[in-house]
TIVO-2410 file (N, C-alpha, C; in nm, 3 decimals):
# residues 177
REC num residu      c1      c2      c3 atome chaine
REC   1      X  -0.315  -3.214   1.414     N      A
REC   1      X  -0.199  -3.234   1.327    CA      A
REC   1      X  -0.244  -3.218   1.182     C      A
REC   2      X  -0.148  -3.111   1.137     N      A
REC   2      X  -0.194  -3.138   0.981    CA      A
REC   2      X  -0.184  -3.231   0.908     C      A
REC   3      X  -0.240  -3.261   0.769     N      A
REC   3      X  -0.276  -3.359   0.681    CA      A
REC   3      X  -0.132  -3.342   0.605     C      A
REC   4      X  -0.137  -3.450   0.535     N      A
REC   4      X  -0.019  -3.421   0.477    CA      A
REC   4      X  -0.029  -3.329   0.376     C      A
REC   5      X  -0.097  -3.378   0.297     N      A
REC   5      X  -0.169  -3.199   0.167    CA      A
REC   5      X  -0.146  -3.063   0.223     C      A
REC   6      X  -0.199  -3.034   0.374     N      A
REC   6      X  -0.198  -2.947   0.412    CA      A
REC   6      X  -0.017  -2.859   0.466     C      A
REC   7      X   0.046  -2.978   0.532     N      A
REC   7      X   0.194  -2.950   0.555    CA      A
REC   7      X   0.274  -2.904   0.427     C      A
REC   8      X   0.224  -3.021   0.299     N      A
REC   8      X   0.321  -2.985   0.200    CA      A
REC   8      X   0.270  -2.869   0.118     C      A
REC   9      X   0.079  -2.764   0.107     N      A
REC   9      X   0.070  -2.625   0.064    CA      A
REC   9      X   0.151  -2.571   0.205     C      A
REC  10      X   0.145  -2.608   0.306     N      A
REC  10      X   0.220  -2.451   0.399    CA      A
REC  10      X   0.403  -2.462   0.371     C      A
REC  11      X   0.442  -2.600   0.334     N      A
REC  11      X   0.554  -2.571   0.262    CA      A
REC  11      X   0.577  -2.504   0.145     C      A
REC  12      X   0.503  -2.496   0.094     N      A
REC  12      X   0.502  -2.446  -0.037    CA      A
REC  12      X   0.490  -2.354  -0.061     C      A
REC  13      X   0.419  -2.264   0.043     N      A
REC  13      X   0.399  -2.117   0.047    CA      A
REC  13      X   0.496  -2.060   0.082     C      A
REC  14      X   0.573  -2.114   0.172     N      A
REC  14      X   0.693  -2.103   0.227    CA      A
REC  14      X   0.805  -2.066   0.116     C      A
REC  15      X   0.849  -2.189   0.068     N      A
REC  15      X   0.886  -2.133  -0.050    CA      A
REC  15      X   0.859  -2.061  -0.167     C      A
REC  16      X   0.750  -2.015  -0.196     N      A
REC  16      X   0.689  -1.929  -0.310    CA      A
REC  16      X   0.702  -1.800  -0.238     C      A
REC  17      X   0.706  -1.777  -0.110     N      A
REC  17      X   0.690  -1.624  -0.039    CA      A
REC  17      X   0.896  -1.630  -0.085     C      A
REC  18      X   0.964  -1.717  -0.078     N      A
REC  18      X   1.097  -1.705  -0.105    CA      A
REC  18      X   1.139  -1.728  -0.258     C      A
REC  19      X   1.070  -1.757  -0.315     N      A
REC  19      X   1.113  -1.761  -0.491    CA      A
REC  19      X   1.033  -1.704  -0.558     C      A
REC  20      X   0.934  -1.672  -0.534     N      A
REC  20      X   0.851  -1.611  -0.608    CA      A
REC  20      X   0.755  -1.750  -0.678     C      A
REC  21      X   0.647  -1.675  -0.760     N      A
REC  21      X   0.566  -1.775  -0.832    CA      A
REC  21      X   0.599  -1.771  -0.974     C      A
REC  22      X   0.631  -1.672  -1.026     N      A
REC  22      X   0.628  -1.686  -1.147    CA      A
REC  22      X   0.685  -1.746  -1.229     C      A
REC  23      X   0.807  -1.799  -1.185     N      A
REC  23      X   0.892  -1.934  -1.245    CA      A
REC  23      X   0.908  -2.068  -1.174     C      A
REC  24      X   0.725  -2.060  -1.102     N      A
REC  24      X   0.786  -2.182  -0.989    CA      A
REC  24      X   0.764  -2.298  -1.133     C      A
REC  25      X   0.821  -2.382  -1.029     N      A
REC  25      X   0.886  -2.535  -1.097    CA      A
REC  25      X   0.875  -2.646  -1.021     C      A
REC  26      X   0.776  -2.732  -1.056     N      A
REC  26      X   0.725  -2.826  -0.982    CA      A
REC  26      X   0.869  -2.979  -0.861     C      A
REC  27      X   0.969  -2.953  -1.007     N      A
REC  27      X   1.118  -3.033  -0.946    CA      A
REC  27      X   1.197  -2.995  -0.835     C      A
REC  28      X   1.242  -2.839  -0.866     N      A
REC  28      X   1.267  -2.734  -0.739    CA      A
REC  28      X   1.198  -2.725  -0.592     C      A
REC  29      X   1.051  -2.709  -0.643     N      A
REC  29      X   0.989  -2.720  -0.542    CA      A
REC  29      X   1.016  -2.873  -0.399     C      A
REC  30      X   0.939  -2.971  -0.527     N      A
REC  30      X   0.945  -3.116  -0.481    CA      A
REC  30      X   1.062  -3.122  -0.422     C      A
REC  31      X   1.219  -3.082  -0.471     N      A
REC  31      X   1.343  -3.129  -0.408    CA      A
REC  31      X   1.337  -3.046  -0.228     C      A
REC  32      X   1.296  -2.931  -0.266     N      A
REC  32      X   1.277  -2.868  -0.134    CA      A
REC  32      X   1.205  -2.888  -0.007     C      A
REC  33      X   1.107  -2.967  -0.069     N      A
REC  33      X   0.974  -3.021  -0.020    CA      A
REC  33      X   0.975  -3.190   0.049     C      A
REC  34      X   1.057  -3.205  -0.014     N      A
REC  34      X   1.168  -3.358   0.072    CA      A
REC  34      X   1.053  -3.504   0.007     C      A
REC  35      X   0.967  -3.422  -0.127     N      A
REC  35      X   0.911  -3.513  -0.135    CA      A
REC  35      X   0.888  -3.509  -0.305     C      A
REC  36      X   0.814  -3.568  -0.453     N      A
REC  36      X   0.899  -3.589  -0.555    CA      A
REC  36      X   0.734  -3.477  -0.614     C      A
REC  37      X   0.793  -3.461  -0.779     N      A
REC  37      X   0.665  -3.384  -0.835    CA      A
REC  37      X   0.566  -3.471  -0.862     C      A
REC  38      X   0.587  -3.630  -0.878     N      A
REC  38      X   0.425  -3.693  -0.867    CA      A
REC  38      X   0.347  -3.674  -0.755     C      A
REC  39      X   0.425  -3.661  -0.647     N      A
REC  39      X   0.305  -3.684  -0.507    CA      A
REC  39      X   0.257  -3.488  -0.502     C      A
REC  40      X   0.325  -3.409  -0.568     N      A
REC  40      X   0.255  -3.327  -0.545    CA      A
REC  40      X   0.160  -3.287  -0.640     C      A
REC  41      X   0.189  -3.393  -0.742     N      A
REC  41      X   0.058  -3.382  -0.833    CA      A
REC  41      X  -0.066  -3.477  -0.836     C      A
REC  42      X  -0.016  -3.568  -0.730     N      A
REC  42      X  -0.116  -3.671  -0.662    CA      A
REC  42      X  -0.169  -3.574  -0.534     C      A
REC  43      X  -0.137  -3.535  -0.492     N      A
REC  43      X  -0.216  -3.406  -0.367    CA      A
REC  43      X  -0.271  -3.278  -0.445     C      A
REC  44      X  -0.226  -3.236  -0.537     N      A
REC  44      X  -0.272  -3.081  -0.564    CA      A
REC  44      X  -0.337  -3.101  -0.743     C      A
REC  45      X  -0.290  -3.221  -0.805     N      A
REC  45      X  -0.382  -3.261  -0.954    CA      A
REC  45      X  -0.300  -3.178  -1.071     C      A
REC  46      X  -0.231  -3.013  -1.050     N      A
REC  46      X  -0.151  -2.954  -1.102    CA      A
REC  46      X  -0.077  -2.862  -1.036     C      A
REC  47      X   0.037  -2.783  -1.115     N      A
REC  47      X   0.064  -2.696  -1.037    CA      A
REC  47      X  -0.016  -2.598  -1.040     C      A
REC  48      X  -0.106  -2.541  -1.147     N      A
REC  48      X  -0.162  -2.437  -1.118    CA      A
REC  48      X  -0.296  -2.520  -0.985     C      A
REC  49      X  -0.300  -2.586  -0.973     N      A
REC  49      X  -0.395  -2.634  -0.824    CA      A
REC  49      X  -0.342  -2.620  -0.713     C      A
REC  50      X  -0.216  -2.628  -0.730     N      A
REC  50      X  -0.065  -2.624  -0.617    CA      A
REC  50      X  -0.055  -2.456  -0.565     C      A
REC  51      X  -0.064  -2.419  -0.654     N      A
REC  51      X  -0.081  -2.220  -0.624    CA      A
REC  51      X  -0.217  -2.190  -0.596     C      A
REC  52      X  -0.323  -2.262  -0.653     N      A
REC  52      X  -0.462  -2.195  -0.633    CA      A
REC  52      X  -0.479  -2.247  -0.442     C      A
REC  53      X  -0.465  -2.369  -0.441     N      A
REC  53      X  -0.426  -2.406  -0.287    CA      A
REC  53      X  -0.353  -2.310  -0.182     C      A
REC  54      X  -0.216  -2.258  -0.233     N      A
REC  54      X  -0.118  -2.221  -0.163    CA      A
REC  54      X  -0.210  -2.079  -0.146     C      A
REC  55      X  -0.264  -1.975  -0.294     N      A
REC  55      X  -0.312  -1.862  -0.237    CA      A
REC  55      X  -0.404  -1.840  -0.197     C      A
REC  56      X  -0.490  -1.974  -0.161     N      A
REC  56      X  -0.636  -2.003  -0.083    CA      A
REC  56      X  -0.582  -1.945   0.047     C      A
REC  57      X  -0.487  -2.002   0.081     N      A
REC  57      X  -0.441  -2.045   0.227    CA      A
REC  57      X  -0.392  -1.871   0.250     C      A
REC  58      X  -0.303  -1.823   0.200     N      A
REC  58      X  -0.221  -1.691   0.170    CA      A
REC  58      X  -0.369  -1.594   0.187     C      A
REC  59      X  -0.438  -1.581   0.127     N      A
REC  59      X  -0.576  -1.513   0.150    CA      A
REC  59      X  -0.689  -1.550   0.299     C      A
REC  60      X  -0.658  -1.677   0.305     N      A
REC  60      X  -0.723  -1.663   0.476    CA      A
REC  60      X  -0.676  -1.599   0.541     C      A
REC  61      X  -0.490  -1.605   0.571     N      A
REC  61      X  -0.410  -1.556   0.671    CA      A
REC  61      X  -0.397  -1.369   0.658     C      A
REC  62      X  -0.429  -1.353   0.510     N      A
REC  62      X  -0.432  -1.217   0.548    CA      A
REC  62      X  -0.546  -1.173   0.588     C      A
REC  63      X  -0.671  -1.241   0.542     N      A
REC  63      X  -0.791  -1.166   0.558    CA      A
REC  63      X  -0.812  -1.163   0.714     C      A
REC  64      X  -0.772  -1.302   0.767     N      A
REC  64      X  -0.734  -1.319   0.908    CA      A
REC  64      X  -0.713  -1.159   0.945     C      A
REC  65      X  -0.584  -1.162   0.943     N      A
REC  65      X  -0.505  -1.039   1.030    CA      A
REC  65      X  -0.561  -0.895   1.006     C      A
REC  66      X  -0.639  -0.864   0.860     N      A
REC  66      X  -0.744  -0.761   0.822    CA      A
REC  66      X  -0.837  -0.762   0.901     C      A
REC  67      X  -0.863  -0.905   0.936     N      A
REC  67      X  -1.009  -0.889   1.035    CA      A
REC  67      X  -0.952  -0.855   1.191     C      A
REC  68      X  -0.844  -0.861   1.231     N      A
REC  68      X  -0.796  -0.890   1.367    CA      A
REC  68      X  -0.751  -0.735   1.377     C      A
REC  69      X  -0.714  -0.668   1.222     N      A
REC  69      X  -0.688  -0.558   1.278    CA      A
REC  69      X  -0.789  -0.439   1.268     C      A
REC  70      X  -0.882  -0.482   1.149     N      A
REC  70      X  -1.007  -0.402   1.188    CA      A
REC  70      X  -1.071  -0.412   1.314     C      A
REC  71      X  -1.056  -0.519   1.391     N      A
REC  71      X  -1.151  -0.538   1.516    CA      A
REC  71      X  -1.109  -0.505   1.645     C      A
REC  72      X  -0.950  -0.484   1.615     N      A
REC  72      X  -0.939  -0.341   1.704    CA      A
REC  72      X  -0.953  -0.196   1.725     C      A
REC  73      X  -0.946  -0.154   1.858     N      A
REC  73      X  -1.015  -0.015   1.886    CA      A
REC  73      X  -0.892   0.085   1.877     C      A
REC  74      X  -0.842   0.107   1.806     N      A
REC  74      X  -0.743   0.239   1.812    CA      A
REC  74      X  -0.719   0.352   1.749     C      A
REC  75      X  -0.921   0.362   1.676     N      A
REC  75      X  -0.909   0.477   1.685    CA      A
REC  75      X  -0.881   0.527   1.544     C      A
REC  76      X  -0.821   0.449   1.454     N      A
REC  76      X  -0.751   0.448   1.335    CA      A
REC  76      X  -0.828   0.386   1.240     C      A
REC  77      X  -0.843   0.432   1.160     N      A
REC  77      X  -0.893   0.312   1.048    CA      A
REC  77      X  -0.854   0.208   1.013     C      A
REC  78      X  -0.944   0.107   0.941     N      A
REC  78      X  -0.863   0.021   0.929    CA      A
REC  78      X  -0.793  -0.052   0.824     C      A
REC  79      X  -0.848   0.035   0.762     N      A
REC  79      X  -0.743   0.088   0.613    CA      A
REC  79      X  -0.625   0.122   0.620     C      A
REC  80      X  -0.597   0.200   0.760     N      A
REC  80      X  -0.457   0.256   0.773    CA      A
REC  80      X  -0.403   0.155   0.853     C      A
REC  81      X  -0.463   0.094   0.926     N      A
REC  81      X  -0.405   0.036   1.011    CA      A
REC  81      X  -0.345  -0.137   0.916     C      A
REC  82      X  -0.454  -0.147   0.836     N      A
REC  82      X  -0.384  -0.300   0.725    CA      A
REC  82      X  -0.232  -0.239   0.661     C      A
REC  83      X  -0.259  -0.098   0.596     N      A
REC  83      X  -0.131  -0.024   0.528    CA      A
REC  83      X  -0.041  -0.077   0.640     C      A
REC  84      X   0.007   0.008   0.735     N      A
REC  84      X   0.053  -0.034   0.838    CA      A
REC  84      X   0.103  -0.166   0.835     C      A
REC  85      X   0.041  -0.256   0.854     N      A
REC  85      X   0.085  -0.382   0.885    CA      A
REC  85      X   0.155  -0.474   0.751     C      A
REC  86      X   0.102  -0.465   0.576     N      A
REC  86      X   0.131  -0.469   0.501    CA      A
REC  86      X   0.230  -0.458   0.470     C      A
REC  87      X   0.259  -0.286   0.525     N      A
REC  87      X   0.433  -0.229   0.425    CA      A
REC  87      X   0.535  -0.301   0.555     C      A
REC  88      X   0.510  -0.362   0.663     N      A
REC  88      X   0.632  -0.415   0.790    CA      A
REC  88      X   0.675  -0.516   0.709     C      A
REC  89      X   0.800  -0.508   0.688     N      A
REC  89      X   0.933  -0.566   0.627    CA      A
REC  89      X   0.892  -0.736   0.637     C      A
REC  90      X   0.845  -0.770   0.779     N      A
REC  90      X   0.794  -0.923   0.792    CA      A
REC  90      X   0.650  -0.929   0.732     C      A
REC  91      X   0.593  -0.868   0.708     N      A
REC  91      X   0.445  -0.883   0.628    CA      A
REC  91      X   0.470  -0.906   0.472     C      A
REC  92      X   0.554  -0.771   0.461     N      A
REC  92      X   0.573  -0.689   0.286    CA      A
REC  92      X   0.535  -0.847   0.176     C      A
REC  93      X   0.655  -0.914   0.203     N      A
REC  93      X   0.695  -1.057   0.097    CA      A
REC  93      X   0.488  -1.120   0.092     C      A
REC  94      X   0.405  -1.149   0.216     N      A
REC  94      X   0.279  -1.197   0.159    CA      A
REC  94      X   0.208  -1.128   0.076     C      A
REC  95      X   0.190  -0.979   0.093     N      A
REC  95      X   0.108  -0.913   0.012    CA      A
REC  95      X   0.199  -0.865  -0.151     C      A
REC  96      X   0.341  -0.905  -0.172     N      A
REC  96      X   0.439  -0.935  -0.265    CA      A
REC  96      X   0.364  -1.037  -0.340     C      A
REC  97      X   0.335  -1.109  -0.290     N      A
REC  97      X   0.288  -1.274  -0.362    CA      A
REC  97      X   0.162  -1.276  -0.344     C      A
REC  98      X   0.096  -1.213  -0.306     N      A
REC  98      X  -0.048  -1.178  -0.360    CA      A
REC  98      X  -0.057  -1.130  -0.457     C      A
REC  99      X   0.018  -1.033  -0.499     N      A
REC  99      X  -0.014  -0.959  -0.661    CA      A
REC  99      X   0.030  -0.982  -0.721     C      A
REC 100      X   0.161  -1.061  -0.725     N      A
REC 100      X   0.262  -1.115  -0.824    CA      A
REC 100      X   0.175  -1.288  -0.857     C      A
REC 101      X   0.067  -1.292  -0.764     N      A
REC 101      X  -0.032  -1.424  -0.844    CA      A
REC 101      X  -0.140  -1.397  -0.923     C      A
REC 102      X  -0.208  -1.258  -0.804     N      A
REC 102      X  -0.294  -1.197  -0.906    CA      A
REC 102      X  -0.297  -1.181  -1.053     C      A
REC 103      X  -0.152  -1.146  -1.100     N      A
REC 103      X  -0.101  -1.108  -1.249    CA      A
REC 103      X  -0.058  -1.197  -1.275     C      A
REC 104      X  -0.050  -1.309  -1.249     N      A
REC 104      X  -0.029  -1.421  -1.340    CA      A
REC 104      X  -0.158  -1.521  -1.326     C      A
REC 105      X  -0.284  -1.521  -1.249     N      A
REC 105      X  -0.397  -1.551  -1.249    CA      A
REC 105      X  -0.460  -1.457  -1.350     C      A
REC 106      X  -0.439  -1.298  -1.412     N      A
REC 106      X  -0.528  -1.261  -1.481    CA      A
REC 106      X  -0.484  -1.292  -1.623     C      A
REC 107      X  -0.415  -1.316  -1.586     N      A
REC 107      X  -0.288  -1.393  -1.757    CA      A
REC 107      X  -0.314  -1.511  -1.817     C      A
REC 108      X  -0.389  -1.549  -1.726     N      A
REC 108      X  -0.433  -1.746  -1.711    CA      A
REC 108      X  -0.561  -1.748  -1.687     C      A
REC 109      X  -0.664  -1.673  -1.751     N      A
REC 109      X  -0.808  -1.675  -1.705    CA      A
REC 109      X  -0.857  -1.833  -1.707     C      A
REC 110      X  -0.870  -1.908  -1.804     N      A
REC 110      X  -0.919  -2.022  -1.794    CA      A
REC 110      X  -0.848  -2.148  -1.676     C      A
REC 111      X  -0.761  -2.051  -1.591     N      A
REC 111      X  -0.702  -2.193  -1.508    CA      A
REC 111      X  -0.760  -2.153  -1.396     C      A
REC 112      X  -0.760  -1.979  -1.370     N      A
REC 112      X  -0.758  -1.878  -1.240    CA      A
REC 112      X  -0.856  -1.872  -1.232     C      A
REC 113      X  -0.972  -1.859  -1.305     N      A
REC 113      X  -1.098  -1.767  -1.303    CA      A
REC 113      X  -1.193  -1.809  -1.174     C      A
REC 114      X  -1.184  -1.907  -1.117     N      A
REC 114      X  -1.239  -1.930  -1.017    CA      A
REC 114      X  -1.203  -1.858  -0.910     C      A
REC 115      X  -1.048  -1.901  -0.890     N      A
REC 115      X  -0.938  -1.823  -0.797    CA      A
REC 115      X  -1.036  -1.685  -0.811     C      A
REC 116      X  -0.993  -1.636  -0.894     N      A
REC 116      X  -0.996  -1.506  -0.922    CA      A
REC 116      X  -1.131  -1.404  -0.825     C      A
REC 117      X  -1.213  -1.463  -0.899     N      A
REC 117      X  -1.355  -1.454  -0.889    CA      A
REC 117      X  -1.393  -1.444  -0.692     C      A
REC 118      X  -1.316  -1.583  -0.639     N      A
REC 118      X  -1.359  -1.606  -0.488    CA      A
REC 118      X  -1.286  -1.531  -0.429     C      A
REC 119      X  -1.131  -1.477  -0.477     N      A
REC 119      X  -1.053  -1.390  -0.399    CA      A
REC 119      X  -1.151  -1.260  -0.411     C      A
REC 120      X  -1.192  -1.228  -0.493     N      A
REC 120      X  -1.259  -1.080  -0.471    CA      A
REC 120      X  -1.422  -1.087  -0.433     C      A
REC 121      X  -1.467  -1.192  -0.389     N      A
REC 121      X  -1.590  -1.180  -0.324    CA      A
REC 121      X  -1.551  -1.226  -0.179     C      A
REC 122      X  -1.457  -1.265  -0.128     N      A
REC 122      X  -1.435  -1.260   0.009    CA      A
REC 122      X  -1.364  -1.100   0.061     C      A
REC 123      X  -1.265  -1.078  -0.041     N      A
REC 123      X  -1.192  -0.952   0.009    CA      A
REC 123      X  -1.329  -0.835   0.065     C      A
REC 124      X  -1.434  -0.871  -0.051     N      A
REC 124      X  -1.512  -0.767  -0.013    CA      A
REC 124      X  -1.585  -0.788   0.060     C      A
REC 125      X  -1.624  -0.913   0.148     N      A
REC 125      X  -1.735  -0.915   0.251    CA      A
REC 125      X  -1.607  -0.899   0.377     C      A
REC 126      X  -1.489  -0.902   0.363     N      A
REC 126      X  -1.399  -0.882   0.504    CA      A
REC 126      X  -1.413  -0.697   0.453     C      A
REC 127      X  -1.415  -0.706   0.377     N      A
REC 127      X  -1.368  -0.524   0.363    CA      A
REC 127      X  -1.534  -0.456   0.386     C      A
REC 128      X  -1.616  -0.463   0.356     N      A
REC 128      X  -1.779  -0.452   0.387    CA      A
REC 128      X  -1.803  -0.432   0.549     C      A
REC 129      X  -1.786  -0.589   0.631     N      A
REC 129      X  -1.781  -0.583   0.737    CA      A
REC 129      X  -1.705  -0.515   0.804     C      A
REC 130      X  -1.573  -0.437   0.745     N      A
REC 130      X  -1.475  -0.394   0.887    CA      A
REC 130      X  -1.543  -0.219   0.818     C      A
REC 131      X  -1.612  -0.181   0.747     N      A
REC 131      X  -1.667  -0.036   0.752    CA      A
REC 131      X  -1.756   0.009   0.861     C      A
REC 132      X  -1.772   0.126   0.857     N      A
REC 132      X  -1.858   0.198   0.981    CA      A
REC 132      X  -2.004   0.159   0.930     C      A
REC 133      X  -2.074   0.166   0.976     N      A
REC 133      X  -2.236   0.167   0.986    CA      A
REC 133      X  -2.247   0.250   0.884     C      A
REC 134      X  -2.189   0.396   0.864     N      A
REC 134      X  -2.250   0.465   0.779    CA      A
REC 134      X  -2.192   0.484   0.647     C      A
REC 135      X  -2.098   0.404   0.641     N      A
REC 135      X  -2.034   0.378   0.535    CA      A
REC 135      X  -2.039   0.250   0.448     C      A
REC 136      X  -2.066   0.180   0.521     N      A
REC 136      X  -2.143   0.005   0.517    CA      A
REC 136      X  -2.196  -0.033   0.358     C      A
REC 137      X  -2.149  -0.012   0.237     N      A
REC 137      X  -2.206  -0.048   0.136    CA      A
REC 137      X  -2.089  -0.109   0.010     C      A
REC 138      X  -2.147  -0.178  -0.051     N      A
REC 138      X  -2.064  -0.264  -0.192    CA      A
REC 138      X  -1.986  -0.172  -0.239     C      A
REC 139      X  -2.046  -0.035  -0.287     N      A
REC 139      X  -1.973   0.016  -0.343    CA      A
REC 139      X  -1.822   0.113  -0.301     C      A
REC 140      X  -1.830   0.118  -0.137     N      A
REC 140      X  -1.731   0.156  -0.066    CA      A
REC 140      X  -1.624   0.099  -0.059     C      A
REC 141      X  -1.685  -0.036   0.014     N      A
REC 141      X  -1.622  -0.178  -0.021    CA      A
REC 141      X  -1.530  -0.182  -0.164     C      A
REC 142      X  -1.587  -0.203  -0.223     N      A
REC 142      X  -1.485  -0.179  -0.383    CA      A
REC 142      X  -1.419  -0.054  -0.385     C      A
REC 143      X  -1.450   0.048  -0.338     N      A
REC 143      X  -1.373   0.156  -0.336    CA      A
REC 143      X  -1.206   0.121  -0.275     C      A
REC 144      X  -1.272   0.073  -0.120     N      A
REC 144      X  -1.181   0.090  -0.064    CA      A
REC 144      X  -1.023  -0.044  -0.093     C      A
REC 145      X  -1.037  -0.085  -0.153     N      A
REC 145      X  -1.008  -0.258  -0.228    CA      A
REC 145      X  -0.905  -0.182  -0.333     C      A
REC 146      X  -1.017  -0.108  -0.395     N      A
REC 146      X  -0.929  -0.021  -0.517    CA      A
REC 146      X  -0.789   0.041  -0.501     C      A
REC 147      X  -0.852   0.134  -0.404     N      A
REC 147      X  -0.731   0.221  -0.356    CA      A
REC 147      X  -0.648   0.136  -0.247     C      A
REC 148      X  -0.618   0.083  -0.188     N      A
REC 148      X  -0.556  -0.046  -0.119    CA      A
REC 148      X  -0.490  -0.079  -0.252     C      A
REC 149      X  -0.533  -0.162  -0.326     N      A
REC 149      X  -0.464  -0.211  -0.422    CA      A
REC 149      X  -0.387  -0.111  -0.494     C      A
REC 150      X  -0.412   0.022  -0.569     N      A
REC 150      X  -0.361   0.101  -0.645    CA      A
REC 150      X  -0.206   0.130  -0.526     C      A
REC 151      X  -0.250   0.199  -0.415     N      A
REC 151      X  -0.137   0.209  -0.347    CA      A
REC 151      X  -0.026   0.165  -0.315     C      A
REC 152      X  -0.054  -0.012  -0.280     N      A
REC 152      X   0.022  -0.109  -0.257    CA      A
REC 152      X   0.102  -0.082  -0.377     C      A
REC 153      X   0.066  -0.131  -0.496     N      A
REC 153      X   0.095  -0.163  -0.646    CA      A
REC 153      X   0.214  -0.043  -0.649     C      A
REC 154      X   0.150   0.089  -0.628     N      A
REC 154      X   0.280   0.175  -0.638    CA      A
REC 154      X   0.368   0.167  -0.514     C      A
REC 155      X   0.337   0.125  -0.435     N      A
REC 155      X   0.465   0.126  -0.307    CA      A
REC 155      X   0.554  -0.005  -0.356     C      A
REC 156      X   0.494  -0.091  -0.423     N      A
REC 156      X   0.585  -0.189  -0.455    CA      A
REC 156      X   0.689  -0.117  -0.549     C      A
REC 157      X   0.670  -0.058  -0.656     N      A
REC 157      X   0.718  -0.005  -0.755    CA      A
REC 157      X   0.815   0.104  -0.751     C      A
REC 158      X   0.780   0.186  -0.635     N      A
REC 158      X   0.842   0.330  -0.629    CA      A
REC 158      X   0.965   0.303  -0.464     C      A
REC 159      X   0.871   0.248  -0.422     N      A
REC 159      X   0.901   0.246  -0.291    CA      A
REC 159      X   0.897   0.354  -0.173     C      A
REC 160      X   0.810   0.437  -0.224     N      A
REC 160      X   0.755   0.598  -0.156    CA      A
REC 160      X   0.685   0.582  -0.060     C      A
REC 161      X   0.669   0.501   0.028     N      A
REC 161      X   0.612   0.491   0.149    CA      A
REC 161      X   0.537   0.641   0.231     C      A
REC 162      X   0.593   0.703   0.166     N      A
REC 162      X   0.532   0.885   0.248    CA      A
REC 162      X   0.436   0.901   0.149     C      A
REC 163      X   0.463   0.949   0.093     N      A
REC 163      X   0.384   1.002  -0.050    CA      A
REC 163      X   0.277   0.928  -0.041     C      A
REC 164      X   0.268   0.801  -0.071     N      A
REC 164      X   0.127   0.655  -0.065    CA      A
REC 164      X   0.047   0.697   0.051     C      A
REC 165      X   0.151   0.696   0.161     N      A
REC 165      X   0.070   0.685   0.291    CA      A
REC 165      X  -0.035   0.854   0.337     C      A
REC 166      X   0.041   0.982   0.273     N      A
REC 166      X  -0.051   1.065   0.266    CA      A
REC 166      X  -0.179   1.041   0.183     C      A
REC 167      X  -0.170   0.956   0.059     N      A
REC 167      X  -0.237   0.976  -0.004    CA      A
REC 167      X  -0.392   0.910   0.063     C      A
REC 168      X  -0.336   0.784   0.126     N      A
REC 168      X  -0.416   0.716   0.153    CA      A
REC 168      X  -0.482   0.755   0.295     C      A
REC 169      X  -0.471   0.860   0.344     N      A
REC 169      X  -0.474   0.959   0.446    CA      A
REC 169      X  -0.589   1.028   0.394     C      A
REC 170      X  -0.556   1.119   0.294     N      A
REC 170      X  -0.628   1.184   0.215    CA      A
REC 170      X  -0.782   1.105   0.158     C      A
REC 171      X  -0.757   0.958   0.119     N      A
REC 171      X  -0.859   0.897   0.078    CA      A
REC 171      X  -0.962   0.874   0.205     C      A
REC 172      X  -0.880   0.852   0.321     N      A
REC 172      X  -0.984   0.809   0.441    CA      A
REC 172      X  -1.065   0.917   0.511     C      A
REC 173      X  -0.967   1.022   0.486     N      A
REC 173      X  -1.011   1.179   0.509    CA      A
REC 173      X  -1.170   1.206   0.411     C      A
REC 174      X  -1.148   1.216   0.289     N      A
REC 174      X  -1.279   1.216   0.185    CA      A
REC 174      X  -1.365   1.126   0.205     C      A
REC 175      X  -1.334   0.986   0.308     N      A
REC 175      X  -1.454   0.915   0.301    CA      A
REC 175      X  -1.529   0.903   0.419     C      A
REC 176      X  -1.456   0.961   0.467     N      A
REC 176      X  -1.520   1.018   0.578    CA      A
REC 176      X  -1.489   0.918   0.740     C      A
REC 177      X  -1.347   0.892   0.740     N      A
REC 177      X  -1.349   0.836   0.867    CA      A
REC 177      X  -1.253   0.643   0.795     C      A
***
């Protein structure tokens, strides 16, 4: 059974995947949350602790399903195969609120910088490990992070789902697999 800390970040994510972060509001929240903004500042210390929590949690569950889908055999990369799972209408809203924290974590260096810092040294040991043997290095790893991110960023924006998805075709093509 979860803790209570723990029930009221998976509530909370809950609602931040539905309002977004960037105008969250500790009262809104709390009223939703069936519980007041002291106790969630007695569990989380602030709100920016309240989001660094919520996208702790938001970053396991994807790296989760990155790892679950790299570690299947079909043949596909698994670059294409995260795209894939990312742009599905029930995914889209987490990796939405991944970047829409990202940019307000790089806006807020002195609150985020930790955040910041651990989100991109895990992305890259899940992204490291799901490469081929012969591709297996840091700097691929960051490659491949890059273009993931650049893509996403414009599929959010444009909403060109073809266009992205050749491109990123094209990228797996040049890297050989």
């Amino acid at each position: 059974m979860p803790s209570r800390r723990e029930q009221l970040r998976d509530d909370a994510l809950r609602y931040v995947l539905e309002h977004g972060a960037a105008k969250l509001s500790l009262r809104p929240l709390a009223a939703k949350l069936g519980t007041s903004p002291r106790m969630l500042l007695f569990h989380f210390k602030s709100k920016e602790g309240l989001l660094q929590d919520v996208l702790g949690e938001l970053n396991t569950r994807l790296q989760a399903s990155f790892v679950a889908l790299a570690s299947s055999s079909r043949g596909e990369a698994p670059l294409k195969r995260f795209w894939r799972w990312a742009g599905n209408k029930k995914n889209l809203p987490y990796l939405r609120l991944l970047y829409e924290v990202q940019i307000i974590a790089i806006q807020n260096p002195g609150e985020y910088a930790g955040y910041l810092k651990k989100m991109s040294i895990d992305w890259q040991a899940v992204v490291l490990e799901s490469l081929s043997k012969s591709m297996r290095c840091e700097p691929m790893a960051t490659l491949c992070i890059a273009v993931f991110d650049g893509l996403f960023l414009e599929l959010m924006s444009t909403g060109e789902r073809g266009r992205l998805t050749r491109a990123l075709d094209y990228f797996i093509s040049m890297a050989g697999g």
